[in-house]
N, C-alpha and C positions, 0 to 999 in steps of 0.2 A: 562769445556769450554762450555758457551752460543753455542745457534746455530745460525747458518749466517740466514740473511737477506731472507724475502722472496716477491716472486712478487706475490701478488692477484690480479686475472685477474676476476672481478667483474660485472656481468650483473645489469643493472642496472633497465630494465623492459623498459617499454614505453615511460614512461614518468609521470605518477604522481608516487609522491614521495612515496606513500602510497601502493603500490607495490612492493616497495625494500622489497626483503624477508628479514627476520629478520636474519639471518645469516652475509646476506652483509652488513645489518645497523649495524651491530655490527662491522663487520668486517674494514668497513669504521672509524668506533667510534676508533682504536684502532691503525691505520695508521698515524705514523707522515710524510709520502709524501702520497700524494694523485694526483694522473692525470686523470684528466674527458675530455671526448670529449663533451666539451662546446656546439657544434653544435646542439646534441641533446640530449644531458643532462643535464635537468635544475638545478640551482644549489642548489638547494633544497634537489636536491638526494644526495648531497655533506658538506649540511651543519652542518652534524654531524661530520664532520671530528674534530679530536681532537683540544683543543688553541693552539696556537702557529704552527699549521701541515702544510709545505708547499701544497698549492692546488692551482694547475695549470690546466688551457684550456688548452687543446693539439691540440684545432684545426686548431693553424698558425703553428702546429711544424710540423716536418720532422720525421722520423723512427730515425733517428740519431738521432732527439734531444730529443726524448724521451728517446731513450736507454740511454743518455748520462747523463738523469736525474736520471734513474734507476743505473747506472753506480756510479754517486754520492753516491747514497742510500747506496748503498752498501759501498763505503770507511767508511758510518759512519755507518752502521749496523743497517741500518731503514726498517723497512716493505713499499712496498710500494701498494696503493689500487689504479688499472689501473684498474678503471672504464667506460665500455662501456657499449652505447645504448643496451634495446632489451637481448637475450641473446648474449652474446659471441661469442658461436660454430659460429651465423650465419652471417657472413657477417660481421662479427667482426675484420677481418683483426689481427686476435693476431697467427695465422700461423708463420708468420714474423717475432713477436715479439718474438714469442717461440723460433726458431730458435736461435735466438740472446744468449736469456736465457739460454740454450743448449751448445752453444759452448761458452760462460764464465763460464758455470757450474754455475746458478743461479737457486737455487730452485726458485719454482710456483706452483699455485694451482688455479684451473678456479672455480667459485662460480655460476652458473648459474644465469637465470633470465626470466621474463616472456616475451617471443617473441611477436613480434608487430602483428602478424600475428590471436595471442587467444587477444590481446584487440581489436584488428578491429572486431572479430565475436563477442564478447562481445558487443561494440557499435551496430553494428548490433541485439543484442539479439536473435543471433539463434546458433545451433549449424552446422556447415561444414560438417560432416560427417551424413548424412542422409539413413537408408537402404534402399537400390535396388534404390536409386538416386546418388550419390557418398559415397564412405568408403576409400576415399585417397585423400592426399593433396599435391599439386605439389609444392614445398617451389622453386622459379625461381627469374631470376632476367634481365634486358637486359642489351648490353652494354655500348650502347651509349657512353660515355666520360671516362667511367670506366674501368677496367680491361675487355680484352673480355672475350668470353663465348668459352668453348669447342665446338669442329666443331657438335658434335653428342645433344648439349642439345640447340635446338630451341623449340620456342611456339608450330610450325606446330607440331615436333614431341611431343612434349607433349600431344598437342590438341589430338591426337590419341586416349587417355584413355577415354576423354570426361569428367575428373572429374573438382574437384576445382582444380584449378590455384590462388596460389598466389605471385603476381609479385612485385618485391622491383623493387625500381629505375628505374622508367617509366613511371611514370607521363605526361613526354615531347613527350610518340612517341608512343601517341595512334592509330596515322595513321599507322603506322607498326603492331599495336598489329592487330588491327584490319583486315587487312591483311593474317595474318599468322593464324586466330582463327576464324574467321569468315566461311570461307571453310568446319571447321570440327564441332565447336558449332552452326550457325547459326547468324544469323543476330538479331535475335532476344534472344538469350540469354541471361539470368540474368548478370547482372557487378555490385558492389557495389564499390564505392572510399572511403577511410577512411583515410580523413587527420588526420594527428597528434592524432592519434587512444591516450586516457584516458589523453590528454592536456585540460588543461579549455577552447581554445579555438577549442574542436574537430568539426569537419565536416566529416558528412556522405551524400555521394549522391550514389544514386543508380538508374539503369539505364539500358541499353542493349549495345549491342557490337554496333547496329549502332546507337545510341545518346547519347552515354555517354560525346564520346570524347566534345560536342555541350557544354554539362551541366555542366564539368569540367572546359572547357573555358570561362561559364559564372561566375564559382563561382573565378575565377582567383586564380585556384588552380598550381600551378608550381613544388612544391618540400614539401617532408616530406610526401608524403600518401604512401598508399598499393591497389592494385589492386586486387580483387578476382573476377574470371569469374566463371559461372560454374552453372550447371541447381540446384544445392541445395542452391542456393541463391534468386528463384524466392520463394512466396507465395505457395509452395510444402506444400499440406495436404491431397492426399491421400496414405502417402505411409505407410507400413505398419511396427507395433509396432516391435521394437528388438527384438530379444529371448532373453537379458540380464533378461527382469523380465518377462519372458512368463509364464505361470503354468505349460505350458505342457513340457517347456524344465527343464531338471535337472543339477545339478552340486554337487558338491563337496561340498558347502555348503548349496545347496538349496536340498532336497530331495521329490519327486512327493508325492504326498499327497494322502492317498487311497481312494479309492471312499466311500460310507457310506455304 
């Protein structure tokens, strides 16, 4: 006896196509349903889907009506490839879907994918984590129109650390951001925006906690960026080299070298 059907919960990276790790390009290759969230997955990531493969936008459906597609799948014993933005794990809304999975007893398996959060510093060309400036990254998000937030994870508390901050979904309420970060970063701390982070049409502006909101408002930026606040975002070059490649530190594959 063949084995049942299963669900591949597929990251699908940023947005160019050319970031789909090769696992999920395969994985997509070999799917006859295919469900993308159209909104921010162009269909490029998708055009490998096999001939004949039903491939559907999910972004006018319901939780139901996807189930009900995956639901289908399964009467005729198809794999299906529910490919989302970004990776998965983040804000990927497949909790829900799992659940679903779960109690019809439908095997799954999540494929990851490259978070929008490493192509915005990519665009950017620097690295987030910088020593004795930040060595942690706040993955946040606000609520605005969206699911809310736990009473215990606001900006203010975050701001505490003083590190990077990166905010999904807030674009629209930098008057708040600002607010809530301004107090513990500064008025003048580093902010970078990075629309549609590795899209042909990307946009990076960068900027401070008190001009940024000005600079996003000129570029008539609304929806689809990343926020990253945080003092390893400014022109930072005096800080000092890691111990990853020091001479003087040792490891397990590095051994101190004797003097002559």
């Amino acid at each position: 006896m063949g084995r049942e059907m299963k669900v591949w919960f597929i990251g699908a990276g940023p947005g160019d196509p050319e970031l789909l790790t090769l696992k999920a390009a395969k994985r997509i290759a070999a799917c006859p349903v295919c469900l993308f969230a159209g909104s921010l997955v162009p269909e490029a990531v998708v055009a490998g889907a096999p001939e004949g493969a039903l491939v559907m936008d999910t972004a006018p459906m319901t939780l139901a009506d996807t189930h009900a597609q995956i639901l289908a799948a399964r009467d005729r014993k198809e794999d299906v490839a529910r490919v989302h933005s970004g990776d998965p794990s983040l804000y990927g809304a497949i909790a829900e879907q799992i659940r679903l999975l779960r109690r019809d007893g439908i095997e799954y398996e999540i494929i990851p994918g490259v978070p929008a959060y490493t192509a915005a510093a990519a665009a950017l060309g620097q690295e987030l984590t910088i020593p004795e400036v930040a060595q942690s990254i706040v993955l946040t998000r606000m609520s605005m129109k969206s699911t809310g937030m736990p009473a215990g994870e606001t900006l203010s508390n975050f701001a505490i650390s003083g590190t990077t901050l990166a905010i999904h979904l807030a674009i629209r309420n930098f008057r708040e951001i600002e607010r809530q970060l301004i107090p513990a970063y500064g008025a003048d701390c580093p902010v970078a925006v990075v629309y549609r982070a590795s899209w042909p049409d990307e946009l990076v502006i960068r900027g401070t906690l008190s001009d940024i909101r000005e600079k996003v408002r000129a570029a008539k930026i609304t929806r689809t960026a990343l926020i990253l606040v945080g003092p390893a975002l400014g022109e930072v070059t005096d800080f000092v080299d890691s111990a990853l490649y020091d001479p003087n530190e040792t490891h397990v594959l590095r051994v101190k070298k004797a003097a002559p």
